[in-house]
C-alpha positions as CSV (number, residue, x, y, z in Angstrom):
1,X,120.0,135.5,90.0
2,X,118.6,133.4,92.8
3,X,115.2,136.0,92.7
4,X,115.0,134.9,89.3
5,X,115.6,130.7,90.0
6,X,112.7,131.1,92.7
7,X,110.1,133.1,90.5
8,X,111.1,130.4,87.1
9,X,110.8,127.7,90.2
10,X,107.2,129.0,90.8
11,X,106.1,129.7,87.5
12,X,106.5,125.8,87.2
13,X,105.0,125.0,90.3
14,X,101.8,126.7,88.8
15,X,102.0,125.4,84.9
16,X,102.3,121.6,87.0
17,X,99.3,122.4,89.0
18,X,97.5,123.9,85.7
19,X,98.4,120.9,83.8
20,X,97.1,118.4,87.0
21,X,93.8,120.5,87.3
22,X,93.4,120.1,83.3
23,X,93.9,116.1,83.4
24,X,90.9,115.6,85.5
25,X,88.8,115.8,82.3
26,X,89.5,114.5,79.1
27,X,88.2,117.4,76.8
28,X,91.4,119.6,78.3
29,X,93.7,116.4,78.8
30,X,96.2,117.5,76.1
31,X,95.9,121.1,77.2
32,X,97.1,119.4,80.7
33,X,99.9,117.6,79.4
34,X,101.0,120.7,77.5
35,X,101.2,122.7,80.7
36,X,103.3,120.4,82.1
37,X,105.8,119.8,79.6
38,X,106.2,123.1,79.5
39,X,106.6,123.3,83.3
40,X,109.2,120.5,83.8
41,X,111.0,122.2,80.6
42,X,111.6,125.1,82.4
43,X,112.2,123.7,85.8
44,X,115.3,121.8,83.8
45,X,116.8,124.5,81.8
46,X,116.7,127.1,85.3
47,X,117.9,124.1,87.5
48,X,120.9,123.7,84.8
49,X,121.6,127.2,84.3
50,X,121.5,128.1,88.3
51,X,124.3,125.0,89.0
52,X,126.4,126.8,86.5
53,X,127.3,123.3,85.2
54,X,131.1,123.5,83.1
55,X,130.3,120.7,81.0
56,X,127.1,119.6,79.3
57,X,128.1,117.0,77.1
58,X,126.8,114.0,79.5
59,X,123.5,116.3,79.7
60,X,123.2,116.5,76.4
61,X,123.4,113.1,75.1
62,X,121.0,111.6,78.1
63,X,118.5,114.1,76.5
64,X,119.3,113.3,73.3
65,X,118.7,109.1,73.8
66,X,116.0,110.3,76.5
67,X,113.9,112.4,74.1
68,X,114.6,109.4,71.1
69,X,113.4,106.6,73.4
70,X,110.5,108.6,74.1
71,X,109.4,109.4,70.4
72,X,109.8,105.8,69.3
73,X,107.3,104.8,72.4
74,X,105.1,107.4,71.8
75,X,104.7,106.3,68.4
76,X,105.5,102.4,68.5
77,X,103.6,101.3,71.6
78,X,100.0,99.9,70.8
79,X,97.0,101.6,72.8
80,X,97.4,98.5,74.0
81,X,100.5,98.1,76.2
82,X,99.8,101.3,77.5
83,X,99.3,100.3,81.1
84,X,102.4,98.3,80.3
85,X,104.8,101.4,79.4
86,X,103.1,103.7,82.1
87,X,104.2,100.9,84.5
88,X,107.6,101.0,83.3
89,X,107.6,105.3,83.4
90,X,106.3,104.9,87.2
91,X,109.2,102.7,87.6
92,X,111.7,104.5,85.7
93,X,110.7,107.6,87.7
94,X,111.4,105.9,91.0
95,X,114.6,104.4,90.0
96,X,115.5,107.6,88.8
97,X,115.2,109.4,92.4
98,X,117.1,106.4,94.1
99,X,120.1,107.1,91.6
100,X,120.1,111.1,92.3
101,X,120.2,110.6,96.2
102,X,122.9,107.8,96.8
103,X,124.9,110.5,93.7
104,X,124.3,113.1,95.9
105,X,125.3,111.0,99.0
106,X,128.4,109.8,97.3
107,X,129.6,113.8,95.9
108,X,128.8,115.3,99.8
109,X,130.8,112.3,101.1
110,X,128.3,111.1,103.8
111,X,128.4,114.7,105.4
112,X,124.7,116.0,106.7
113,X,122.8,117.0,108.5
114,X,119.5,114.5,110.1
115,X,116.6,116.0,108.2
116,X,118.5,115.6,105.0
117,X,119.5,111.9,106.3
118,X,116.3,111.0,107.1
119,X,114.8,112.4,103.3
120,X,118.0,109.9,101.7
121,X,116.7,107.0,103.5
122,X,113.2,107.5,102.3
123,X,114.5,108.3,98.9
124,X,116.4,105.3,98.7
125,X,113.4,103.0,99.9
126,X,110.3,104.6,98.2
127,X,112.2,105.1,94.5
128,X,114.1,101.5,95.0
129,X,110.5,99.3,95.7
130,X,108.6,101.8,93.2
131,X,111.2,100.3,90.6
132,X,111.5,96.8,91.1
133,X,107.3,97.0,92.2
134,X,106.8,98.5,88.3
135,X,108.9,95.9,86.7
136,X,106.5,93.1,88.2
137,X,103.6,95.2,87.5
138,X,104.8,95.5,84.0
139,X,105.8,91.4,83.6
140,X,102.4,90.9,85.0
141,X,100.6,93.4,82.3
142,X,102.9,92.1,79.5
143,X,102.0,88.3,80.4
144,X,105.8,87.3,80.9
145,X,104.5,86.0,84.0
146,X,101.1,84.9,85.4
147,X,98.6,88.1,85.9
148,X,97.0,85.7,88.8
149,X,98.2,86.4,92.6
150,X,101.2,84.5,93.7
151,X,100.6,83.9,97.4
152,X,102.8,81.9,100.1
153,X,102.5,81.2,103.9
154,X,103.3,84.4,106.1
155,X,104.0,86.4,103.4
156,X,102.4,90.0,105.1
157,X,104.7,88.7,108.0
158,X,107.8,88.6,105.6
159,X,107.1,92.1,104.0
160,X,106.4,93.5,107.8
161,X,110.1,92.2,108.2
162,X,111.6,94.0,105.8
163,X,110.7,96.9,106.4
164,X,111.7,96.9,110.0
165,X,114.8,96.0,108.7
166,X,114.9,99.1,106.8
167,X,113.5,101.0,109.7
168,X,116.6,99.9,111.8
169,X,118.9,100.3,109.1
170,X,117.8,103.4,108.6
171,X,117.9,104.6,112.2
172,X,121.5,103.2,112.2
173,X,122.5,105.3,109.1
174,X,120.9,108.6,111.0
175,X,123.1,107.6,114.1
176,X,126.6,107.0,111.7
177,X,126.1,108.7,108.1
178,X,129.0,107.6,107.1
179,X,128.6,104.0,106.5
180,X,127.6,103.4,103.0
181,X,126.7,100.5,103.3
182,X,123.4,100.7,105.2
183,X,122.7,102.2,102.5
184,X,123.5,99.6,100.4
185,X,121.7,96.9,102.3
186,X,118.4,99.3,102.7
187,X,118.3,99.4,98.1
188,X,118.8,95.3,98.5
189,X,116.0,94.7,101.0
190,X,113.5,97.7,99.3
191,X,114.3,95.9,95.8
192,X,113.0,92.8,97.2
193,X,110.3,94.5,99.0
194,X,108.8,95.8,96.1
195,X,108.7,92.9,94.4
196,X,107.2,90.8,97.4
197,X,104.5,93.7,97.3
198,X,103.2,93.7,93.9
199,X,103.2,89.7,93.0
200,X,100.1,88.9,95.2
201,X,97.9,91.6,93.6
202,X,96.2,90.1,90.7
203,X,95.0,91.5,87.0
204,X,91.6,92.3,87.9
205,X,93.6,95.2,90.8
206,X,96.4,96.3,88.5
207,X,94.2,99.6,88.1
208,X,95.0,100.7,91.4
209,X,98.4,99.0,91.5
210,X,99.1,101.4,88.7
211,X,98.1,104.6,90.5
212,X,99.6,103.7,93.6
213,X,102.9,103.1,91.6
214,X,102.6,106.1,90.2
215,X,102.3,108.4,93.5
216,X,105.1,106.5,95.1
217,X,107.4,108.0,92.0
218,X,106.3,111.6,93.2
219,X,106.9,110.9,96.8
220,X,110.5,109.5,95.9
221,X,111.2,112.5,93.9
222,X,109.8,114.7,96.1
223,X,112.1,113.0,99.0
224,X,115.5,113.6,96.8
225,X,114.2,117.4,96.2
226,X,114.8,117.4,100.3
227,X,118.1,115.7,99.8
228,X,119.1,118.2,96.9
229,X,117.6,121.1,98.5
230,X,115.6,121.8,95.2
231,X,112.1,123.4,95.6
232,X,110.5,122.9,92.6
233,X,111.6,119.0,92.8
234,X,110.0,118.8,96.1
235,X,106.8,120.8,94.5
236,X,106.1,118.5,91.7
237,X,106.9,115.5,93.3
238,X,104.5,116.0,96.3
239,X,102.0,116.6,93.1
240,X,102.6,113.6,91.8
241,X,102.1,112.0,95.0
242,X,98.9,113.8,96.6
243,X,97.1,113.0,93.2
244,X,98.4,109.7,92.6
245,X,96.9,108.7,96.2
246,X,93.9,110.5,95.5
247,X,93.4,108.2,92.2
248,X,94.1,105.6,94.4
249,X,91.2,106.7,96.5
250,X,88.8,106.5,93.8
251,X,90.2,103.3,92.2
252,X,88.9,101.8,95.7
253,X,85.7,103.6,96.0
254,X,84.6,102.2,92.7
255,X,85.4,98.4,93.7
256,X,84.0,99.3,97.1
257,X,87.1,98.0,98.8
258,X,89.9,99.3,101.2
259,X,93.4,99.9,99.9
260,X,94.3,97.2,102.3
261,X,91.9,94.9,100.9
262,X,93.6,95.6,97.3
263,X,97.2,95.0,98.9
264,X,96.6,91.7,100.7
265,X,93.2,90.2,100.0
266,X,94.9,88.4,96.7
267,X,91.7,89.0,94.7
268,X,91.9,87.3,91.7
269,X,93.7,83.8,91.7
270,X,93.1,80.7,89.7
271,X,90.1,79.2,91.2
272,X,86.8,81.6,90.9
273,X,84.7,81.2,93.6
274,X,81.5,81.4,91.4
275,X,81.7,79.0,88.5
276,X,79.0,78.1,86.9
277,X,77.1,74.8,86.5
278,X,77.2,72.4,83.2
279,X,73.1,73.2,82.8
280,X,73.7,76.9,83.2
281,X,76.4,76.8,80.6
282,X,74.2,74.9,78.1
283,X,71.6,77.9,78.3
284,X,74.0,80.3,76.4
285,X,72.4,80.9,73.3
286,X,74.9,81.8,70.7
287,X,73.8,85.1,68.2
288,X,74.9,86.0,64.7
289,X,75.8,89.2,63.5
290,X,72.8,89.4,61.5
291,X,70.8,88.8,64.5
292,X,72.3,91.4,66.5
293,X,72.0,94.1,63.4
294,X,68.6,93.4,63.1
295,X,67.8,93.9,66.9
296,X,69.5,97.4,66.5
297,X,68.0,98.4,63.6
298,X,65.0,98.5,65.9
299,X,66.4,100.1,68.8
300,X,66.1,104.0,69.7
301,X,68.4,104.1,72.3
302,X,71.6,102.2,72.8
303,X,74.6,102.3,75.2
304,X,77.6,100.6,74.3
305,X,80.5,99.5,77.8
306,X,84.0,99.0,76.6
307,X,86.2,97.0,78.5
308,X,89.6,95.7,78.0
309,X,88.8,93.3,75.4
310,X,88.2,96.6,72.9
311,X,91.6,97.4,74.0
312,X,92.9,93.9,72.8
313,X,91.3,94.2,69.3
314,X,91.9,97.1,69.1
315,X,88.4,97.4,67.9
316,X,87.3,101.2,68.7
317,X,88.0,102.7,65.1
318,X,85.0,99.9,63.8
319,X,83.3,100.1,66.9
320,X,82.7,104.2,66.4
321,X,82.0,103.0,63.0
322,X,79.3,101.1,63.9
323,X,77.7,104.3,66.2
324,X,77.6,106.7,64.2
325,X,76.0,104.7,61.6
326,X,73.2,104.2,63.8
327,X,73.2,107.8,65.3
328,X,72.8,109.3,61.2
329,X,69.6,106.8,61.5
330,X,68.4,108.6,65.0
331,X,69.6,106.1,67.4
332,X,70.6,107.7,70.7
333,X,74.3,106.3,71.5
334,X,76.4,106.7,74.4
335,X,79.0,105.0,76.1
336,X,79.4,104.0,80.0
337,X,82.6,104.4,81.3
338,X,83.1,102.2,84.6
339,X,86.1,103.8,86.8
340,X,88.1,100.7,86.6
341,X,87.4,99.2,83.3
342,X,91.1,98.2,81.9
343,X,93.9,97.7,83.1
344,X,94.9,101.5,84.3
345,X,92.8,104.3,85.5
346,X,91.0,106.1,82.2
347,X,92.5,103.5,80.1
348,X,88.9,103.4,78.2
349,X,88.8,106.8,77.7
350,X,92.4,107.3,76.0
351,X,91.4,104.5,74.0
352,X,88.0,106.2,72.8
353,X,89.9,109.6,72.2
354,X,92.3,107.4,70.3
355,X,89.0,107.3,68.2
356,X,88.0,110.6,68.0
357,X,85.0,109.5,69.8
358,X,83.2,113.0,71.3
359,X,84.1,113.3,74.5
360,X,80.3,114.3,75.7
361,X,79.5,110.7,74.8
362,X,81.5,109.3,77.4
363,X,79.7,109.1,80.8
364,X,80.8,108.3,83.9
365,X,79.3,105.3,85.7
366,X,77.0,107.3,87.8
367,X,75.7,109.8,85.0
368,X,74.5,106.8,83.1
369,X,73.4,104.4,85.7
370,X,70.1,105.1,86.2
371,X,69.3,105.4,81.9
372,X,70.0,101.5,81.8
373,X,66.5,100.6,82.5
374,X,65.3,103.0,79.9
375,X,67.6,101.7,77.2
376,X,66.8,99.3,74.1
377,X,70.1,97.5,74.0
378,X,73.0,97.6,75.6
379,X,76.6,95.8,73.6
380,X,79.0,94.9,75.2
381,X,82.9,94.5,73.9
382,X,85.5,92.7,76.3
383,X,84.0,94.1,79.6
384,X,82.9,91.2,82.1
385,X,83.7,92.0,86.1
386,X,82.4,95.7,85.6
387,X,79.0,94.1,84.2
388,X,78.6,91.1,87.2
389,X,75.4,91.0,89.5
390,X,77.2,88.5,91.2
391,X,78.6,91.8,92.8
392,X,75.5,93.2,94.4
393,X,74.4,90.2,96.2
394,X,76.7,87.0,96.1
395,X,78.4,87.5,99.0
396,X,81.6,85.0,99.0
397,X,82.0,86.5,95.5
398,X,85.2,88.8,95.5
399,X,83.5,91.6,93.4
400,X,80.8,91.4,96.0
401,X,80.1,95.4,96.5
402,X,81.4,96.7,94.3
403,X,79.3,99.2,92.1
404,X,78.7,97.8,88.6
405,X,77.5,99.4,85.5
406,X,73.6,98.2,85.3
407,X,73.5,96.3,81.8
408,X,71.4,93.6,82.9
409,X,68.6,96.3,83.4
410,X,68.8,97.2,80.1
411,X,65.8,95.7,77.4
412,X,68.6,93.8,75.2
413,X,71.9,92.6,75.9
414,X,74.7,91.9,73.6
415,X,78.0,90.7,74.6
416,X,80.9,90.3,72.4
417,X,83.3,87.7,73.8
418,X,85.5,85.6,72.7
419,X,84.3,82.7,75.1
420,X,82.8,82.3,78.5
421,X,86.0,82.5,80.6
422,X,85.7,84.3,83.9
423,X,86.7,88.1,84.3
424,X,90.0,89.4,85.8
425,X,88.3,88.8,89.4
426,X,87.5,84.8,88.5
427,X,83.8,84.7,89.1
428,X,81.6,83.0,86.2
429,X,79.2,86.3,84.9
430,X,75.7,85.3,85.2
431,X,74.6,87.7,82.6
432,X,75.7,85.6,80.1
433,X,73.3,83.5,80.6
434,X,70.1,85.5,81.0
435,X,67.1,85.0,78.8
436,X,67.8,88.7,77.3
437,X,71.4,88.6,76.8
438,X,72.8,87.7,73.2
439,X,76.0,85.9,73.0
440,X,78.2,87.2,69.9
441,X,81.7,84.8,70.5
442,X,84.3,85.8,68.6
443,X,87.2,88.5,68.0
444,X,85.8,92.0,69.4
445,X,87.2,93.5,65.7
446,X,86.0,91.1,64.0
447,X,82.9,90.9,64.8
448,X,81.8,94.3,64.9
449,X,83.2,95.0,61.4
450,X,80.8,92.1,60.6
451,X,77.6,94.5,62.6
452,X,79.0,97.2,60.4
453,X,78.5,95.2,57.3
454,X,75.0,93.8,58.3
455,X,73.7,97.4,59.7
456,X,74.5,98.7,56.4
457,X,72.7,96.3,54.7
458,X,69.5,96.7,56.2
């Protein structure tokens, strides 16, 4: 039996690693996520068939609630709030690991040995701040409180002194196992470390917040698989961890900055350090949707840059619409995909598939790059800090190097917005104010049902 539990074990071990290698595009995404639920189904029904459990009936209705929660999400939750709800799944996970090793602390009555202690204590801290770091990263995403940093005096000290208090604790708890409440006191002092970590990050960060979140879950899980003994726990939670802090990686490379810079630097708050002038506001010229169809009619090549705004109006149904009206009249349209456009990583390209937008008309930010200078017109729906020159050369600016997609390169540029507030970030976009930019204000919906209308017409 237990040659049979170690080859079902590995079997999942691969369909995870499968289903991980299959994310990293979007054409096998799907595929991916298949692989997976098909790995972590079996990892469940050996797991429950190798304890030999008596009694299912708790098991059962958990995975009856569990499986109803998760269809009414699935189908409920707008493309919207999807940062939101992975957010609340990265916290959910880590919550879930803190509950299975203090269980499994209680049921072995504080009797173990040091590696396993040591794993508990991690368990406890990593899953317990992943948790209560989610919920703020969700009330932050959902707007029930203020997506800006919130920022006091020594507050890197403060979170430095936590967690050598949970250092100590924990070295105390290794020393004595069976004092519960070290235990206790480590949860108290991780919940509030996780929140104290996550509410000076601000929006225009919450892309890597959300990937960082997300490999702390698999590092608490794969800590408890240490307490629990359980390979394939340990497996697919060191997954979820090694690739979540490889997303992280990339988040960073694409704003140019250092994790640390991401944790600490509290980019984002309330006053931009780049706002613009009263005379360089009064240079916007304002466009109508008859305009902008007319400049398009023109065009032979256009390249359109989604950004969250699309994802607020929900505005990529119309906004395919509108290109492949103009590819039936030979227009040659694409779409740039910047790393960290929305509010979690690939959020743009979810949204597009959402669409049935082709996949090989998403590009990457440098496959498309260098085309801007070769292209008629570039629109532009919601997207503002990917777009900012201020980024290549303004250096108090706090997007200052950090690659940007090159619209202002591009013969014609449209931007649909519904005013001329700063990005996520806080610095005033100069683009919007460039002699070849045109200025369409208004819903991102909206108004690109209304290009719809007026490219039909011509």
């Amino acid at each position: 039996m237990l040659t049979i539990t170690y080859s079902a074990y590995l079997l999942a071990a691969v369909l995870f690693i499968l289903g991980l290698k299959k994310l990293s595009s979007p054409k096998t995404a799907r595929r991916g996520n298949l692989y997976a639920m098909l790995g972590m189904l079996l990892a469940i029904v050996v797991t429950l068939l190798d304890k030999q459990i008596l009694d299912y009936t708790y098991i059962i209705a958990g995975l009856v609630i569990g499986s109803a929660i998760g269809a009414i999400a699935a189908k409920k939750v707008e493309m919207t709030a999807m940062p939101q709800m992975v957010a609340l799944f990265n916290g959910f996970g880590g919550i879930a690991s803190t509950f299975v090793a203090f269980s499994e602390y209680v049921q072995l009555e504080g009797v173990f040995g040091t590696d396993v202690s040591i794993t508990l204590v991690l368990s406890l801290l990593i899953g317990t701040v992943t948790f209560t770091g989610s919920m703020i990263a969700f009330a932050k995403l959902q707007g029930i409180m203020r997506g800006a940093p919130i920022v006091y005096a020594a507050q890197q000290w403060v979170n430095a002194l936590l967690l050598i208090a949970v250092v100590v604790l924990g070295v105390f708890f290794v020393i004595d196992t069976s004092v519960m409440n070290y235990l206790l006191i480590i949860i108290a002092i991780a919940a509030l470390l996780g929140v104290l970590s996550v509410i000076p990050i601000g929006g225009a960060d919450m892309p890597v917040v959300i990937s960082l979140l997300n490999s702390y879950s698999g590092l608490a899980a794969a800590a408890t698989g240490f307490v629990l003994s359980n390979n394939v726990l340990i497996i697919s939670g060191a997954l979820v961890g090694a690739s979540g802090l490889i997303l992280t990686n990339i988040m960073c490379k694409a704003m140019n900055r250092s994790l640390a810079n991401v944790l600490f630097a509290a980019v984002g708050t309330d006053s931009g350090t780049g706002v613009m002038s009263s005379e360089q506001r009064l240079s916007v010229t304002e466009y109508s949707a008859e305009d902008a169809a007319m400049v398009m009619d023109t065009a032979s090549s256009m390249i359109i840059i989604p950004g969250y705004g699309l994802a607020v109006a929900q505005a990529q149904h119309v906004l395919y619409e509108l290109a492949t009206i103009l590819m039936e009249r030979g227009v040659q349209v694409r779409y740039a995909i910047h790393p960290v456009a929305g509010r979690m990583p690939g959020h743009m390209n979810v949204l597009l598939a959402e669409a049935n937008v082709p996949y090989d008309l998403l590009l990457e930010m440098d496959d498309i790059n260098d085309d801007f200078q070769n292209t008629d017109v570039v629109l532009v729906i919601g997207a503002n800090d990917v777009i900012n020159p201020a980024a290549r050369y303004k250096k108090d600016s706090p997007l200052y190097g950090m690659p940007i997609l090159n619209a202002d390169q591009a013969k014609t540029v449209m931007v649909v917005k519904r005013s001329l507030s700063a990005g996520f970030a806080g610095e005033d976009n100069e683009l919007f104010y460039g002699k070849k930019t045109m200025m369409l204000f208004g819903d991102a919906k909206k108004m690109v049902t209304e290009l719809v209308k007026q490219v039909k017409e011509l």
